[in-house]
C-alpha positions in Angstrom: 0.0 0.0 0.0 1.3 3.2 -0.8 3.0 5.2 2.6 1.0 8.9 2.2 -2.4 6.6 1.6 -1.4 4.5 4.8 -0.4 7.6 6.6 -3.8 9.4 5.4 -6.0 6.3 6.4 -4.4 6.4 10.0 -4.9 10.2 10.7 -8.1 9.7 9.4 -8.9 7.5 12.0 -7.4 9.4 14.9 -9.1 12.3 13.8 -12.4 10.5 14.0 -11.2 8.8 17.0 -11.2 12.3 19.3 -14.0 14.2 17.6 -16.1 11.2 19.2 -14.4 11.7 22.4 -14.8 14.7 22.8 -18.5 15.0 21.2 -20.5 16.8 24.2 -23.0 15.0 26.1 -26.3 16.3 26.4 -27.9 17.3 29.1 -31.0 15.7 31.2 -33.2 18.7 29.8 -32.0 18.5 26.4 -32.7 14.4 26.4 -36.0 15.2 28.2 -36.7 18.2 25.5 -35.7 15.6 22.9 -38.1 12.2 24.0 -41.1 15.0 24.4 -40.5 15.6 20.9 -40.6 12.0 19.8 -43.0 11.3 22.0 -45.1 14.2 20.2 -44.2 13.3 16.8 -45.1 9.5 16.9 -48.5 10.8 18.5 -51.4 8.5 17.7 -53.9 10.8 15.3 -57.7 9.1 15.2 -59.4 9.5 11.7 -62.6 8.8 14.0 -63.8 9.4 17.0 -65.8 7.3 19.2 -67.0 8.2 23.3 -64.7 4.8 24.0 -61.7 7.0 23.0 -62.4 10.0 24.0 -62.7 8.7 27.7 -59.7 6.9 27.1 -58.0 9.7 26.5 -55.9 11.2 29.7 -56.7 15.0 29.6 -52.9 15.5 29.3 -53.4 14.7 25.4 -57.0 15.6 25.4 -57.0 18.4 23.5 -54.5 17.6 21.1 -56.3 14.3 20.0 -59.1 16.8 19.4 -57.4 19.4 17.3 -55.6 16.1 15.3 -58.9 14.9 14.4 -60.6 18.0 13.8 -57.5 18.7 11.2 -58.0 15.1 9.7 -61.9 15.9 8.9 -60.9 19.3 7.4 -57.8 18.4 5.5 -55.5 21.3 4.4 -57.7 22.5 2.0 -56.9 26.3 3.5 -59.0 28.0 0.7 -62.0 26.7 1.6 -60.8 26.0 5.3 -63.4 28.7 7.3 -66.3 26.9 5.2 -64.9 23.5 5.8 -64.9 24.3 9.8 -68.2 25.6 9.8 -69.8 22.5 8.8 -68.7 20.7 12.2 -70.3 20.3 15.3 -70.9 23.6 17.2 -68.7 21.7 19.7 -66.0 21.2 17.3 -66.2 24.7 16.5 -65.8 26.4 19.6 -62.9 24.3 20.4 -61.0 24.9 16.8 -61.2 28.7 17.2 -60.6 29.2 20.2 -57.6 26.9 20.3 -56.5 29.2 17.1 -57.0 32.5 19.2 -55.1 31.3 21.8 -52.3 30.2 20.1 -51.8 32.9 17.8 -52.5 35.9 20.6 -49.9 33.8 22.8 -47.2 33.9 20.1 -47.9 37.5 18.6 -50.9 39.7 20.1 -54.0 40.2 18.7 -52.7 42.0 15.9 -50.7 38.7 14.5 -54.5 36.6 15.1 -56.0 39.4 12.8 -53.2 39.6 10.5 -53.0 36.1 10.1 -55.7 33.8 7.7 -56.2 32.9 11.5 -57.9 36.3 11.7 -60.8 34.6 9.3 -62.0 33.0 13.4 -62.5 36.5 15.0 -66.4 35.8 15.1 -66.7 32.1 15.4 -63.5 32.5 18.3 -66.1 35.1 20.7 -68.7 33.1 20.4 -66.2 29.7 21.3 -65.0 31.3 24.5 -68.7 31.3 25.4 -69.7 28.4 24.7 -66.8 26.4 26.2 -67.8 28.9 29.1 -64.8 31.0 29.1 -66.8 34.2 29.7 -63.9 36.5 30.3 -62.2 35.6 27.2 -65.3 36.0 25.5 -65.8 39.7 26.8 -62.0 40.7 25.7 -62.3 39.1 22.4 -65.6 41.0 21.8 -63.8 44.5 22.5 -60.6 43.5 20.2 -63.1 42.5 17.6 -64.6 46.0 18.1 -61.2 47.9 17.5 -60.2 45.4 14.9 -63.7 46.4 12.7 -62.8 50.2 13.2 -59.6 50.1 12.3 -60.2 46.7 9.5 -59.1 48.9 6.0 -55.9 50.9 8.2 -54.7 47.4 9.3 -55.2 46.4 5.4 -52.9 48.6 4.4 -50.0 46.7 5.5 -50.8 43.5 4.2 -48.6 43.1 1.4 -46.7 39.9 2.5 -43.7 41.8 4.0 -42.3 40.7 7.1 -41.5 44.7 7.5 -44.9 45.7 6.9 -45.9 43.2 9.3 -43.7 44.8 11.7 -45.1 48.2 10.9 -48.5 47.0 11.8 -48.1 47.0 15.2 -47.1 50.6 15.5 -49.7 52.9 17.3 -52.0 49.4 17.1 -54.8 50.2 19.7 -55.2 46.2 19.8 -51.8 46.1 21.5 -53.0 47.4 25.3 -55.4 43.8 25.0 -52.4 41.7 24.8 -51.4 41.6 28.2 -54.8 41.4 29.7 -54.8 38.6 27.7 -52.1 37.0 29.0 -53.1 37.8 32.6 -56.4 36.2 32.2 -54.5 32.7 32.2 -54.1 33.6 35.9 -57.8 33.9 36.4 -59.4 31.2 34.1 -58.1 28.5 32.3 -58.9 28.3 28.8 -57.1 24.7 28.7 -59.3 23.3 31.7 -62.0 24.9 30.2 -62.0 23.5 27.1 -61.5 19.8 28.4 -64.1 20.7 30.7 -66.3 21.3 28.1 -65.3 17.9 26.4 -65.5 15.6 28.8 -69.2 16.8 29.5 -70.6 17.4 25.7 -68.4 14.3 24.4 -71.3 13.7 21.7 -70.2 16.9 20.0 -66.3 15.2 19.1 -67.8 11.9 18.0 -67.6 11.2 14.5 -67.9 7.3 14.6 -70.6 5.8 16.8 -69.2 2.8 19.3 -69.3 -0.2 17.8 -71.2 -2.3 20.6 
């Protein structure tokens, strides 16, 4: 074998040798971070729904075997995905938009919900908090739903796909004083116990497969 190919194999090798060594460890939270995400990601998602699962169901995963199944009837047909929603269950409903509201407010404000195609829920969401009995939520959605009408064609003008223009948006954005009262409510009602609340006693509003006994 030729000598500079021998000595190139065997530095290889002792290269490869110490970047494993010395390849960090990772830590408890990172592994923990890590089997929540697999955990997550090899989720079981139901086509159907019967009462047998749904009581099965721990409320730890409740809501997301809802919004899974919800998702699977509706597909990701996002044109037509506001008339597609509004053909399920008043139940199913209340539970998609205000799950929407939620996450979108949490992540970006009011404005970002409105700004978003998420923004296409602002009705359906107020009258969601109120069925699923979250009256508070219900009441502060209703006043940003207010501002959002009387300032709808101002907020327009920024909608041109920018990431800057989205940006702009929230200057001098009178929906941006309900963002922290928003945030504050979680201290004073619970939309997540709420909402499984809500499931657990109107089940026959998430079946979509009768039991088979």
């Amino acid at each position: 074998m030729n000598k500079n190919l021998l000595l190139i194999m065997t530095l290889s090798s002792i290269l490869s040798f110490f970047s494993c060594k010395q390849k960090p460890q990772k830590s408890n939270e990172e592994i923990e971070i890590d089997k929540a995400f697999e955990e997550w990601n090899n989720r079981k998602i139901y086509k159907v729904l019967t009462s047998e699962i749904i009581d099965s169901v721990s409320d730890d995963i409740l809501e997301q075997t809802i919004f899974d199944n919800i998702y699977e009837i509706i597909g990701n047909d996002y044109k037509n995905e506001l008339a597609n929603v509004e053909k399920l269950s008043k139940g199913q409903q209340s539970f998609w938009s205000t799950w929407i509201i939620e996450g979108e407010v949490n992540n970006g404000g009011f404005n970002q919900f409105y700004f978003n195609s998420s923004g296409q829920y602002w009705k359906m969401a107020e009258s969601g908090f109120k069925v699923i009995g979250a009256e508070k939520y219900a009441d502060l959605t209703q006043r940003a739903n207010k501002i959002y009408e009387e300032n709808k064609e101002r907020l327009a003008e920024f909608d041109d796909g920018t990431l800057e223009s989205f940006s702009e948006s929230y200057k001098d954005n009178p929906l941006n004083k309900l963002d922290d009262e928003f945030y504050d409510l979680g201290d004073i009602e619970s939309i997540r116990e709420l909402r499984i609340k809500y499931i657990r006693e109107n089940k026959k509003e998430f079946i979509t497969k009768k039991n088979s006994s």
